[in-house]
C-alpha positions as a Markdown table, in Angstrom:
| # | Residue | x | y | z |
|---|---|---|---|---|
| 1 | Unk | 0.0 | 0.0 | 0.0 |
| 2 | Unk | 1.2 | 3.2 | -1.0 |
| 3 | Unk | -0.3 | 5.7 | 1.3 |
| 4 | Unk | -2.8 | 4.8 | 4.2 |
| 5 | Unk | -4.9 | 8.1 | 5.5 |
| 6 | Unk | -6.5 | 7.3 | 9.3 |
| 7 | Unk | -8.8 | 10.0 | 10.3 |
| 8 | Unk | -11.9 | 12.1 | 9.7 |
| 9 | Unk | -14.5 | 10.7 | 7.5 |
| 10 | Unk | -17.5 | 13.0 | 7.8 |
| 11 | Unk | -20.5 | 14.3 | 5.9 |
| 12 | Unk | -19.9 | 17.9 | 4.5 |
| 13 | Unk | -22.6 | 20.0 | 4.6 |
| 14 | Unk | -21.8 | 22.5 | 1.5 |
| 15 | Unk | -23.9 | 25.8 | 1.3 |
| 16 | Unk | -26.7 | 26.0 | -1.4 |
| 17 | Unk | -25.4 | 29.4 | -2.0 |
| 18 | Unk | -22.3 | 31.4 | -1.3 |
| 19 | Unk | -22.4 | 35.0 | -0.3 |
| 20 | Unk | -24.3 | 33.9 | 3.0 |
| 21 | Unk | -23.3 | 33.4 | 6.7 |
| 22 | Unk | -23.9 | 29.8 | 7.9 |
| 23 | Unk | -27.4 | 30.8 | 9.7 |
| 24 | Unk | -28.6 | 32.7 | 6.5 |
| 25 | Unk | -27.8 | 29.5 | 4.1 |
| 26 | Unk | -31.3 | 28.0 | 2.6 |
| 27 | Unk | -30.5 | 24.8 | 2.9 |
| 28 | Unk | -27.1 | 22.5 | 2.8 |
| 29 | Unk | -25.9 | 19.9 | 0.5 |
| 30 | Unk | -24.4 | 16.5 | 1.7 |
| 31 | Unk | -21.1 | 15.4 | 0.3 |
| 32 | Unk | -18.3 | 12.9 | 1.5 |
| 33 | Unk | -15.8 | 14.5 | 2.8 |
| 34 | Unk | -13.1 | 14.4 | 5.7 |
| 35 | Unk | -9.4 | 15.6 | 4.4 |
| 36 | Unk | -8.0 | 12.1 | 5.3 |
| 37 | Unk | -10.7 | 10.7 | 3.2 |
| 38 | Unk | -10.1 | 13.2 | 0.6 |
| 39 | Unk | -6.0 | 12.4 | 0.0 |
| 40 | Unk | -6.9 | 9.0 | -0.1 |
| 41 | Unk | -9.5 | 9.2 | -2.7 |
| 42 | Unk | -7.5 | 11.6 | -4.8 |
| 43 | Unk | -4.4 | 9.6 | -4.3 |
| 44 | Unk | -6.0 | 6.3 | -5.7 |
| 45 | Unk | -7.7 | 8.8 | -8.7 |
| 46 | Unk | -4.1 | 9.8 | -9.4 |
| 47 | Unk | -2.5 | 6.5 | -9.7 |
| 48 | Unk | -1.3 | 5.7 | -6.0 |
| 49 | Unk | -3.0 | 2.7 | -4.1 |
| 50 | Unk | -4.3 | 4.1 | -1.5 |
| 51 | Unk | -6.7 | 2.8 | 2.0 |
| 52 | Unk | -8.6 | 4.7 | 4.5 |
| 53 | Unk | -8.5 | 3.7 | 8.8 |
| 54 | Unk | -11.5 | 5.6 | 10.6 |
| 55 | Unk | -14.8 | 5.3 | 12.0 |
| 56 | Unk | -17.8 | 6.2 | 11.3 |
| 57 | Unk | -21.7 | 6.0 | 12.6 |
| 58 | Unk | -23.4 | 2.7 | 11.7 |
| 59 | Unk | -25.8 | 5.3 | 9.7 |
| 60 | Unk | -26.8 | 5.9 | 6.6 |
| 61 | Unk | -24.2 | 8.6 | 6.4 |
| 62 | Unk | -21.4 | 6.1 | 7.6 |
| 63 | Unk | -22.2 | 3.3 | 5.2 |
| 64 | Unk | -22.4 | 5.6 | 2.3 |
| 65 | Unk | -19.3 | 7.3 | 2.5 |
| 66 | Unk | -17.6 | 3.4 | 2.8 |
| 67 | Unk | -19.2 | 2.8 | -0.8 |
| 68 | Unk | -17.8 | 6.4 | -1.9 |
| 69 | Unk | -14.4 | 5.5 | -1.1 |
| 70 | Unk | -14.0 | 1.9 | -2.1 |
| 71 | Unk | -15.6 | 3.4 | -5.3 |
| 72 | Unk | -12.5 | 5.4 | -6.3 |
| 73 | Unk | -10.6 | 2.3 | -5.3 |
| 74 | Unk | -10.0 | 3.4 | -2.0 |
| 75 | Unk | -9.4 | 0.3 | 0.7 |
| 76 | Unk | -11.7 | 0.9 | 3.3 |
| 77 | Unk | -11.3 | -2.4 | 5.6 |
| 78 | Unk | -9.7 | -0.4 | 8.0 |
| 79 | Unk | -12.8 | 1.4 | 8.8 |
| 80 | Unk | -15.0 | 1.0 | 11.5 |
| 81 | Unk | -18.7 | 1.6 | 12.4 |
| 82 | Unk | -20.1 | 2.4 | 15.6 |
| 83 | Unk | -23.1 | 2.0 | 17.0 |
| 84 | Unk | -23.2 | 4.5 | 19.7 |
| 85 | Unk | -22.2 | 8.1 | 18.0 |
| 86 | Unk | -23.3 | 9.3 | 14.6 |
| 87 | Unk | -21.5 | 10.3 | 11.9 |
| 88 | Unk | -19.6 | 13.7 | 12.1 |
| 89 | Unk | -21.3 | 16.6 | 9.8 |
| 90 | Unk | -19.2 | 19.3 | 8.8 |
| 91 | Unk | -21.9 | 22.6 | 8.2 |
| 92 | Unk | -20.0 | 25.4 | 6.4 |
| 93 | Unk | -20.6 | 28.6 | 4.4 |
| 94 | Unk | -18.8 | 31.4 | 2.6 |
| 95 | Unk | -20.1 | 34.5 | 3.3 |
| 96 | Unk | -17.2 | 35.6 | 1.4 |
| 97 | Unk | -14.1 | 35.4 | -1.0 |
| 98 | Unk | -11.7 | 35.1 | 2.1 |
| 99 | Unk | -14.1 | 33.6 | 4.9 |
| 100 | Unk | -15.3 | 30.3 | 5.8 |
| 101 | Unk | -17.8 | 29.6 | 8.7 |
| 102 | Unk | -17.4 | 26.2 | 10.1 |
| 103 | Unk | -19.9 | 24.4 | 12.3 |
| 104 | Unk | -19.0 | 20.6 | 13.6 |
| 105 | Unk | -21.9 | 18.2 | 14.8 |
| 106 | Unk | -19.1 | 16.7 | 16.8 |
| 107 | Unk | -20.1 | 16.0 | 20.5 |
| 108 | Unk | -18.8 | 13.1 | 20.1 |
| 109 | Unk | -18.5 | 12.5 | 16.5 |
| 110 | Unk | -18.2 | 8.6 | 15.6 |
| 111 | Unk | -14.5 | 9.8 | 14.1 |
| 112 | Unk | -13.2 | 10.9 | 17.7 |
| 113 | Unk | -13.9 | 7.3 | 18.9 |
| 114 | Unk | -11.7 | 5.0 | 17.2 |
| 115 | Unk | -9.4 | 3.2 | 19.3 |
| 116 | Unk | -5.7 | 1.7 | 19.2 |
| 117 | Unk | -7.0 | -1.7 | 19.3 |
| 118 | Unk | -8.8 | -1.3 | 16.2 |
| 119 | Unk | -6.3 | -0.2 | 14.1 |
| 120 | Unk | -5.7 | -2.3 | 11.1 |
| 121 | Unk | -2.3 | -3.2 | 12.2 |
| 122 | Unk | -1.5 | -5.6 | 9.0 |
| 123 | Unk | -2.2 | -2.2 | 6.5 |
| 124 | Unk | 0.1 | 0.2 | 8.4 |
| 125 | Unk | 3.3 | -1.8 | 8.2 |
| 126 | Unk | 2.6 | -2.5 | 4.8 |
| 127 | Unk | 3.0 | 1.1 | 4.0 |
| 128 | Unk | 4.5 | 3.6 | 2.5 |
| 129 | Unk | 3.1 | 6.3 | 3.5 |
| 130 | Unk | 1.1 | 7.5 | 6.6 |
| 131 | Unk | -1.0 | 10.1 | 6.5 |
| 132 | Unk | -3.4 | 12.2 | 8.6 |
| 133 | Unk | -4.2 | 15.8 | 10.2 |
| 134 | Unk | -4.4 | 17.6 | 13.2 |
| 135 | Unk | -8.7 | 16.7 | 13.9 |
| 136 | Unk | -7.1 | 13.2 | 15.0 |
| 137 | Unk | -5.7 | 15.0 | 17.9 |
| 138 | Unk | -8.3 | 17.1 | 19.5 |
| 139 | Unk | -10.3 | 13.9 | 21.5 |
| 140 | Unk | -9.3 | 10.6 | 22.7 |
| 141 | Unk | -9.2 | 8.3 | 22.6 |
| 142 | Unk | -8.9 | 8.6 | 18.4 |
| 143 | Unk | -5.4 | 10.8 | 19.8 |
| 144 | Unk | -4.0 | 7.9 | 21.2 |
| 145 | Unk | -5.5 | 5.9 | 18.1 |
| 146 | Unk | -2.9 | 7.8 | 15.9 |
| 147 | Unk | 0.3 | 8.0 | 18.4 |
| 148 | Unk | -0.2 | 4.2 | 18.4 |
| 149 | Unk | -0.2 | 4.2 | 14.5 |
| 150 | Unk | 2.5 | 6.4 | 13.9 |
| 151 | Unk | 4.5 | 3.9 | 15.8 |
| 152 | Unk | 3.8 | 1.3 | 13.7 |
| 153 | Unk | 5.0 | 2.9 | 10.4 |
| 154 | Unk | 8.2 | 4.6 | 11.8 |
| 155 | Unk | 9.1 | 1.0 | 13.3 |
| 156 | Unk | 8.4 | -1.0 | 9.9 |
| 157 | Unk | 10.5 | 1.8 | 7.7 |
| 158 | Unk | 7.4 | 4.2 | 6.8 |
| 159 | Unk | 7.1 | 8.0 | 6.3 |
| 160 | Unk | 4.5 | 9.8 | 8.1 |
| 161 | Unk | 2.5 | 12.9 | 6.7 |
| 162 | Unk | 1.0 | 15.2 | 8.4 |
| 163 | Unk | -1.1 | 18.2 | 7.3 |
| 164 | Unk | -1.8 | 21.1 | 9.8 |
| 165 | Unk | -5.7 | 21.6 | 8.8 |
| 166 | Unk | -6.4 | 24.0 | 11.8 |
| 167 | Unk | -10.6 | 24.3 | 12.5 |
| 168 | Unk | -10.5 | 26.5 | 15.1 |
| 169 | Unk | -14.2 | 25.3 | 16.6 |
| 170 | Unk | -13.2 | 21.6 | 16.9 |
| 171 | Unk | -10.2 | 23.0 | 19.6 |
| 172 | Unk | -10.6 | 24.1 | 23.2 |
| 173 | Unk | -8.7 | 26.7 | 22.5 |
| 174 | Unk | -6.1 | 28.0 | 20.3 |
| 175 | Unk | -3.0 | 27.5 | 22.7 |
| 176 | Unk | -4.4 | 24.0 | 23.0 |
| 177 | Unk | -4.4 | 23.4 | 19.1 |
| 178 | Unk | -0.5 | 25.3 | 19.1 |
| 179 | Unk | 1.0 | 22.9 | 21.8 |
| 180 | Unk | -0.8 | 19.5 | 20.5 |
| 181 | Unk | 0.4 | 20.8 | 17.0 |
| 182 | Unk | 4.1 | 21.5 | 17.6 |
| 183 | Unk | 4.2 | 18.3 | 19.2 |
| 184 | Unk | 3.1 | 16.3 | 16.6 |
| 185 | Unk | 5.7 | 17.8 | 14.4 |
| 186 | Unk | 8.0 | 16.9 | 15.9 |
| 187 | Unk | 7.3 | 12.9 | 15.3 |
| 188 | Unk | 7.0 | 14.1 | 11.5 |
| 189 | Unk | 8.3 | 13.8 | 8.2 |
| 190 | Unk | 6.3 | 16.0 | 5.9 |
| 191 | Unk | 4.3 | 18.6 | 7.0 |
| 192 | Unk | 1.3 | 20.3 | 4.9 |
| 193 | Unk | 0.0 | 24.1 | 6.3 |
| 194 | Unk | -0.8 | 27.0 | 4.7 |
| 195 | Unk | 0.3 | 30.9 | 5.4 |
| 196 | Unk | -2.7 | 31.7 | 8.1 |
| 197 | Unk | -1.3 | 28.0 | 9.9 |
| 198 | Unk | 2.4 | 29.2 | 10.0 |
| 199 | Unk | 1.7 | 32.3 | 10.7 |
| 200 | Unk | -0.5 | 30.7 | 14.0 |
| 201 | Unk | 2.2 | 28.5 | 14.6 |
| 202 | Unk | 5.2 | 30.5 | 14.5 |
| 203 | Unk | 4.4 | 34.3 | 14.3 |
| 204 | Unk | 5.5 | 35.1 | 11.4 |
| 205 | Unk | 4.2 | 35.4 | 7.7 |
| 206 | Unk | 7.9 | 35.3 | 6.1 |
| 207 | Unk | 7.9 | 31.7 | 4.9 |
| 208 | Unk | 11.8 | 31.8 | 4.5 |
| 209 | Unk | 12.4 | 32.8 | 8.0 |
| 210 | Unk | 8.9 | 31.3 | 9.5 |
| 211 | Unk | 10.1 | 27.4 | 8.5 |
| 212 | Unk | 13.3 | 27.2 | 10.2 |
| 213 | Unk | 12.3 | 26.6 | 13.4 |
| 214 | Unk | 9.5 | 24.3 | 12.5 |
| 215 | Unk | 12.1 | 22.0 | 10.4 |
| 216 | Unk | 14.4 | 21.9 | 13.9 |
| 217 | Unk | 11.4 | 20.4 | 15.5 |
| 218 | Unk | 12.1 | 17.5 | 12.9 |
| 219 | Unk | 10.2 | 17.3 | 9.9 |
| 220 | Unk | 12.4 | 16.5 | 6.8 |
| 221 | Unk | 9.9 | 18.3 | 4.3 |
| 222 | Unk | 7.6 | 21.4 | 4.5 |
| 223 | Unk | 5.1 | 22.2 | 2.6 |
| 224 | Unk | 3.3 | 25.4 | 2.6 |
| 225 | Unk | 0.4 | 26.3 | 0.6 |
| 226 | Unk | -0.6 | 30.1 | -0.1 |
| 227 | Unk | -4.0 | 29.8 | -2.4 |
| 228 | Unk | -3.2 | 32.0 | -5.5 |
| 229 | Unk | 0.3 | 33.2 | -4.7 |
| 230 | Unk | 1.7 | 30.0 | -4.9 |
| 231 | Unk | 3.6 | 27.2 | -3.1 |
| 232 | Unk | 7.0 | 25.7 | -1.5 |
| 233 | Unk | 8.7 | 23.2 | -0.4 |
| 234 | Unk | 11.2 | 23.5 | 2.3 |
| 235 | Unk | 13.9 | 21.0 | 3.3 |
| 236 | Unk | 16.9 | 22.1 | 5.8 |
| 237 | Unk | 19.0 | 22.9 | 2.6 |
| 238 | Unk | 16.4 | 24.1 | -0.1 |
| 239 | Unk | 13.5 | 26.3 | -0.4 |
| 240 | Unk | 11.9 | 25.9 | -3.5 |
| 241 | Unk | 8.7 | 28.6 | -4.7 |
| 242 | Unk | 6.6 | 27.4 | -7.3 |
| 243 | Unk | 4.0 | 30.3 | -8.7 |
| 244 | Unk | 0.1 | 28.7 | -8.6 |
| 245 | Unk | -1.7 | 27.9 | -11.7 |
| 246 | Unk | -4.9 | 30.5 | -12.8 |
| 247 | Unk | -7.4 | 29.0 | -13.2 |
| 248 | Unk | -11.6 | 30.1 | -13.0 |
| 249 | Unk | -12.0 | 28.4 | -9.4 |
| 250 | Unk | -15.3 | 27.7 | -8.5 |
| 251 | Unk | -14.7 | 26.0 | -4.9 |
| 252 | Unk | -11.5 | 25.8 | -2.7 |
| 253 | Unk | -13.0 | 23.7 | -0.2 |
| 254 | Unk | -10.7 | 20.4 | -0.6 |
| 255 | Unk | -7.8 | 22.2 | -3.0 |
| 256 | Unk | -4.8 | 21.3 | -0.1 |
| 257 | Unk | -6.2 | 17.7 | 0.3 |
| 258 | Unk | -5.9 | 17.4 | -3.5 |
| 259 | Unk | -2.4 | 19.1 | -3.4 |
| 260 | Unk | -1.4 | 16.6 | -0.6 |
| 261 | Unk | -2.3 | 13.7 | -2.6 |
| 262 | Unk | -0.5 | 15.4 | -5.7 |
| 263 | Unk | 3.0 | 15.9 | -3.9 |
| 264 | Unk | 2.3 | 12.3 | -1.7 |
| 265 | Unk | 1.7 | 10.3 | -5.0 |
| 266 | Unk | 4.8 | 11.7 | -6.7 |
| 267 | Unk | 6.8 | 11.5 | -3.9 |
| 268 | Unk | 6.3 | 7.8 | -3.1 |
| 269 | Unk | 7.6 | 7.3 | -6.2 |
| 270 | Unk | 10.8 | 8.6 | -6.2 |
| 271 | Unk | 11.5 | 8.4 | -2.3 |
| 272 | Unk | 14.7 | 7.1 | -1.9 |
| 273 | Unk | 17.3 | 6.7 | 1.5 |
| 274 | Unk | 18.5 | 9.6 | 0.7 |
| 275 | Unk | 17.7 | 13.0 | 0.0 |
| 276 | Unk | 15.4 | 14.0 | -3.1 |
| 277 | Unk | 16.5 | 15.9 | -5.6 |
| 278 | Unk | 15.7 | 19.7 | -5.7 |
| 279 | Unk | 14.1 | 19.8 | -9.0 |
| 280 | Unk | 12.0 | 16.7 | -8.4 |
| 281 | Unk | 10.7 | 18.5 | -5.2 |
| 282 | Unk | 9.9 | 21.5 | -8.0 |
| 283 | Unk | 8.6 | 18.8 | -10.3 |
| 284 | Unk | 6.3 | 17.3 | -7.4 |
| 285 | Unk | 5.3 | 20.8 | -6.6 |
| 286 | Unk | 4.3 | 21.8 | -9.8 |
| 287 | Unk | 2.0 | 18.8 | -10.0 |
| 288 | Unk | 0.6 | 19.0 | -6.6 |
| 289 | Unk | 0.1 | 22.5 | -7.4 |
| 290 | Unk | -1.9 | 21.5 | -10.5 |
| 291 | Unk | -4.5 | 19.0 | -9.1 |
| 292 | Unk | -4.5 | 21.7 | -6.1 |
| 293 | Unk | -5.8 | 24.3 | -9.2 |
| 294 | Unk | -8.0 | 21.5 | -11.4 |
| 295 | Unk | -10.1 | 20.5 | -8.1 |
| 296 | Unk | -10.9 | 24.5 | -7.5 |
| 297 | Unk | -12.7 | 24.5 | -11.0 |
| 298 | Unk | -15.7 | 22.7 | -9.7 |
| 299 | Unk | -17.9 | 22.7 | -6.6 |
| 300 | Unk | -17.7 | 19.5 | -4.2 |
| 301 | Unk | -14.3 | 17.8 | -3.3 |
| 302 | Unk | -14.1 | 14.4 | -4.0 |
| 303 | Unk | -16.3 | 15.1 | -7.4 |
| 304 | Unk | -13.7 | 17.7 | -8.1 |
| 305 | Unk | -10.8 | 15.6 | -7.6 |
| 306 | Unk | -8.6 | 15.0 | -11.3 |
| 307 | Unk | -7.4 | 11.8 | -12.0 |
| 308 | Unk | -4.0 | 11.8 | -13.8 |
| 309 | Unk | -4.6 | 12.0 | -17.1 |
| 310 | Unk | -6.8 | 15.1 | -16.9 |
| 311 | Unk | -3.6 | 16.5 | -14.6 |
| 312 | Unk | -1.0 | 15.3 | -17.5 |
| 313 | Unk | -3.5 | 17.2 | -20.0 |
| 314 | Unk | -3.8 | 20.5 | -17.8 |
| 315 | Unk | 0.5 | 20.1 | -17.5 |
| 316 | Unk | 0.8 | 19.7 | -21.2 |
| 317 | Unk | -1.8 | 22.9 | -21.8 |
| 318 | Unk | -0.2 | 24.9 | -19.9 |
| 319 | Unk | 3.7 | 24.3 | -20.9 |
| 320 | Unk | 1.9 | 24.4 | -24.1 |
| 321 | Unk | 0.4 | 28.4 | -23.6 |
């Protein structure tokens, strides 16, 4: 298995219209969703195998999503269904260009429940690739749930991925999110945030400066995302800036999941013992960058997500122009 997500599976709740706060919407629209879910379906759409370790509600919500998955070829028998707690549903609106409202029907949510014990233990050291984000760390005894897998990987010759993802209602309180954050860094390889998350994390908004001291923590890649002024990748030697695509976006809900799955998918490919190569860190940026820009052309996420020939077509058009 190439890369194995384990984390939030939920039911997104997308606006009927945009331009609204989230108690002025009409009405929502359900949608699988879950950024775990999300770089594991868009990693299997873009040529990677991928699987998917969470739990959901024994609901009507929970079962679906399982079909979703496993219908973008996403191994799902790491998932669990429980009969006590629903599935989670993320509400959210855009009452505007740079704002999104976020509501979680959370308290608990089936996803904060799973347990060490029922981690698939026979798909994590097959591995390549872990992968999850920081919702797996805000309840237990799903918290423990990950420590316990991130173990497993790292002792059967994995890489672990983590993306920042920062909802600020799911959290106690920020300080909380900050501390539980930094820590997980540190047990890292790759790290995904964007510039609010660094600048929350570090105090700073200078991405050459802002990185250092999250690389000392002990991450060997960073990755930082920056909507339509681009990307980077930072190593403790290189920092590479790749300019973002134009394109008529639509939807940006789900873009960074999709970019995940871009650089992950390339990545696995080429990892070796060493140190990759600066300019296939640009070539994997370019491409995450790419389904990043292809999935903000249409509303939804995993609808949205490219496979990789229409990401190959949109590289060729535009080396082309």
């Amino acid at each position: 298995m190439d890369i194995v997500c384990i984390g939030v599976a939920i039911m997104d709740m997308f606006p009927s219209e945009y331009g609204k706060h989230l108690t002025d919407v009409p009405y929502f629209i359900p949608a699988p969703g879950g950024a775990p879910a999300n770089v594991a379906v868009a990693a299997a759409k873009l040529g990677a195998s991928s699987a998917f370790i969470g739990k959901v509600g024994d609901d009507i919500f929970g079962r679906h999503l399982a079909k979703v998955y496993e219908s973008h070829g996403v191994n799902v028998k790491g998932m669990q269904f429980d009969k006590t707690a629903c599935t989670t549903m993320n509400l959210h609106a855009k009452p505007d260009e740079k704002t999104t409202e976020y509501l979680f029907y959370r308290k608990p949510g089936a996803d904060t429940l799973l347990t060490p014990d029922e981690l698939d233990c026979d798909l994590l050291k097959s591995c390549k690739i872990l992968h999850f984000d920081s919702l797996n760390l805000t309840n237990e005894p799903t918290r423990s749930a990950t420590m316990e897998a991130i173990k497993i990987v790292k002792d059967n010759g994995g890489t672990v991925s983590f993306d920042v993802n920062y909802r600020e209602p799911v959290w106690e309180s920020k300080q909380d999110a900050i501390d539980s954050i930094l820590k997980i860094i540190a047990l890292v390889d790759i790290v995904k945030l964007n510039d609010d998350e660094l600048l929350l994390l570090t105090g700073s908004d200078n991405p050459e400066i802002a990185v250092t001291p999250l690389l000392t923590l002990g991450p060997q890649i960073v990755l930082l995302t920056m909507g339509s002024k681009g990307s980077w990748v930072f190593t403790r030697n290189e920092g590479i800036f790749v300019k973002a695509f134009k394109v008529n976006s639509v939807d940006t809900i789900g873009c960074g999941d999709a970019f995940v799955a871009g650089f992950l998918s390339l990545y696995i490919k080429e990892k070796t013992q060493g140190d990759t190569e600066p300019e296939k860190l640009r070539e994997f940026l370019i491409y995450a960058n790419a389904v990043g820009a292809l999935t903000a052309t249409k509303k939804g996420v995993i609808p949205a997500l490219p496979d990789k020939h229409e990401v190959n077509e949109f590289l060729k058009l535009v080396t082309m122009i």
